[in-house]
N, C-alpha and C positions, 0 to 999 in steps of 0.2 A: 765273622759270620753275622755280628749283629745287624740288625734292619731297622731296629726304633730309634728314634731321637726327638730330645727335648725340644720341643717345638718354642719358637722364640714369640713375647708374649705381643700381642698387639698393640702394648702402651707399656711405659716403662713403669719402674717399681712405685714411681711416687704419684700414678695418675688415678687410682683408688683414693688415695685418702681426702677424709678422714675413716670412712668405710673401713678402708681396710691399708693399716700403715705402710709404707716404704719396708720396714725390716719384714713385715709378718709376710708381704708378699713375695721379698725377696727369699726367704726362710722357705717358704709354702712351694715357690715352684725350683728353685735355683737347688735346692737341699729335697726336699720330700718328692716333687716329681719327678726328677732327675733320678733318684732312686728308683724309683716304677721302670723309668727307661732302663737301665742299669740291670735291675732284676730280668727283667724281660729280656732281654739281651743274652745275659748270664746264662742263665735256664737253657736259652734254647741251644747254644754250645756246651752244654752240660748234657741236654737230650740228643743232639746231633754223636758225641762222643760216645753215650752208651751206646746209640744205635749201631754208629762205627763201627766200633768192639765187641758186637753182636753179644751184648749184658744185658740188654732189655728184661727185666725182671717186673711182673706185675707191683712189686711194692716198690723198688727204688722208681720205676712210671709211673704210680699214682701220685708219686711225693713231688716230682717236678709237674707233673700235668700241674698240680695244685697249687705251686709256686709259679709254674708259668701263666694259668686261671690271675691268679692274687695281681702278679705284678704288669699285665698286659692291662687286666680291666682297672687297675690304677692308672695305668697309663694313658688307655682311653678316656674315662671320665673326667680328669683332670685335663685334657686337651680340650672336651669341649667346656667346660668348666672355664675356663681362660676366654673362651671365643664368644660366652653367654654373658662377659661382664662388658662396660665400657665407661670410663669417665661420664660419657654422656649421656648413661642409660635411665632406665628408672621411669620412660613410658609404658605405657597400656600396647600390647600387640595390634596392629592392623592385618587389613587383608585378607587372605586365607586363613593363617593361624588363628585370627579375631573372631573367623566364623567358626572355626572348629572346636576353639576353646567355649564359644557361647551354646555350640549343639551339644556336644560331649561333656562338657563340664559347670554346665547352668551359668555361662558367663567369666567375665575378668574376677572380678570379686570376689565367687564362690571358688574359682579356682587357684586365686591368692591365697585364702584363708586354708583353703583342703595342700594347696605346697606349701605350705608354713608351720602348718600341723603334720606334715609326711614329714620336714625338716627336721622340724625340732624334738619330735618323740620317737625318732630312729634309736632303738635301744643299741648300746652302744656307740661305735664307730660305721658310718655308713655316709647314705645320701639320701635327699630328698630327688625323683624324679618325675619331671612331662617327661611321655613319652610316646612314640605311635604304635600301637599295636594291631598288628599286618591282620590277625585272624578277621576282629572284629571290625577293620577297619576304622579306629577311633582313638582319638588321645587317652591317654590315663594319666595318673598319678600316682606314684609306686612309690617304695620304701626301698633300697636297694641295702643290706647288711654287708659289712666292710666294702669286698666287691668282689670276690671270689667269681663274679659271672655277673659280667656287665649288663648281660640282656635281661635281666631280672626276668620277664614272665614273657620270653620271646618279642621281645621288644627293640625299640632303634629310640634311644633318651636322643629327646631335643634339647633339652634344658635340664642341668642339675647343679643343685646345691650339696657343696661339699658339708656335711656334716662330722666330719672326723676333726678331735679336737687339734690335732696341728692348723685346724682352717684358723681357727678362732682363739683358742684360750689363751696365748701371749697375750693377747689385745681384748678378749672378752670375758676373761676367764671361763667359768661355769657356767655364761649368761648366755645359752646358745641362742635363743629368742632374741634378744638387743642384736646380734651379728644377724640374724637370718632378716628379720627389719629392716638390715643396712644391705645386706646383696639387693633387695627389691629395687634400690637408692641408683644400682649398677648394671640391671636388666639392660640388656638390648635385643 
């Protein structure tokens, strides 16, 4: 019954570094994304099953909703996650995005420094997010926690930085600043 899969990444293990090594990227999607798919997968023949068996119980349903919540919006964030980096990145946005980011977020700069600071003071495990927000029709910049609900404030993330120490700590330890420095290196 499963429907997700590990999306295969668009450059192989060794085309981040020194950003980000050959192992910690193989580890990162091969080992921890692959999980998210997995989970997500799991769960949902685990909810299709209770449904089945006409077991649906508001508590055994809110423990998978929340494990299927956990392991889908891991699994989304980490796709785009993968498709926001590139050997080659590390330019200024043009275009439309360059207009949106300079009306909505006072420019490249102001809105480097305000996802650098959403990145790296995400208490705990989480992410740094751009993102569009349909109400106001306007980019934001958002804190997402672990990721229980990927849409953080009803939103569609264009850009995110993994902030959960599996991104970094083999290769940065504690130093999530120096790692979030180095994704800027890998933007596309």
């Amino acid at each position: 019954m499963g429907t997700y899969a590990l999306p295969d990444l668009p450059y192989d293990y060794s085309a981040l570094a020194p950003a980000i090594t050959p192992e910690i990227l193989e580890l990162h999607h091969a080992k921890h994304h692959a999980a998210y798919v997995k989970g997500a997968n799991d769960t949902l023949e685990q909810i299709a099953e209770v449904r089945d068996k006409d077991q649906i119980t508001p508590t055994g349903l809110v423990g998978l909703e929340k494990t299927f919540a956990f392991n889908l919006s891991g699994h989304v964030l980490h796709s785009i996650f993968w498709q926001n980096l590139s050997p080659n990145g590390g330019d200024r946005p043009d275009g439309a995005l360059a207009t949106a980011i300079d009306e909505h977020l006072g420019g490249f700069d102001a809105f480097k420094k305000q996802l650098t600071v959403a990145t790296t003071s995400v208490q705990g495990s989480g992410w740094g997010v751009l993102a569009w927000e349909p109400l106001g029709k306007r980019l934001i910049v958002e804190q997402v926690y672990d990721h229980h609900g990927n849409v953080g404030q009803g939103t569609t993330p264009l850009l995110v930085f993994d902030a959960w120490e599996h991104a970094y700590y083999l290769q940065y330890k504690n130093v999530r600043p120096d790692y979030v420095t180095k994704l800027w290196d890998l933007v596309s």
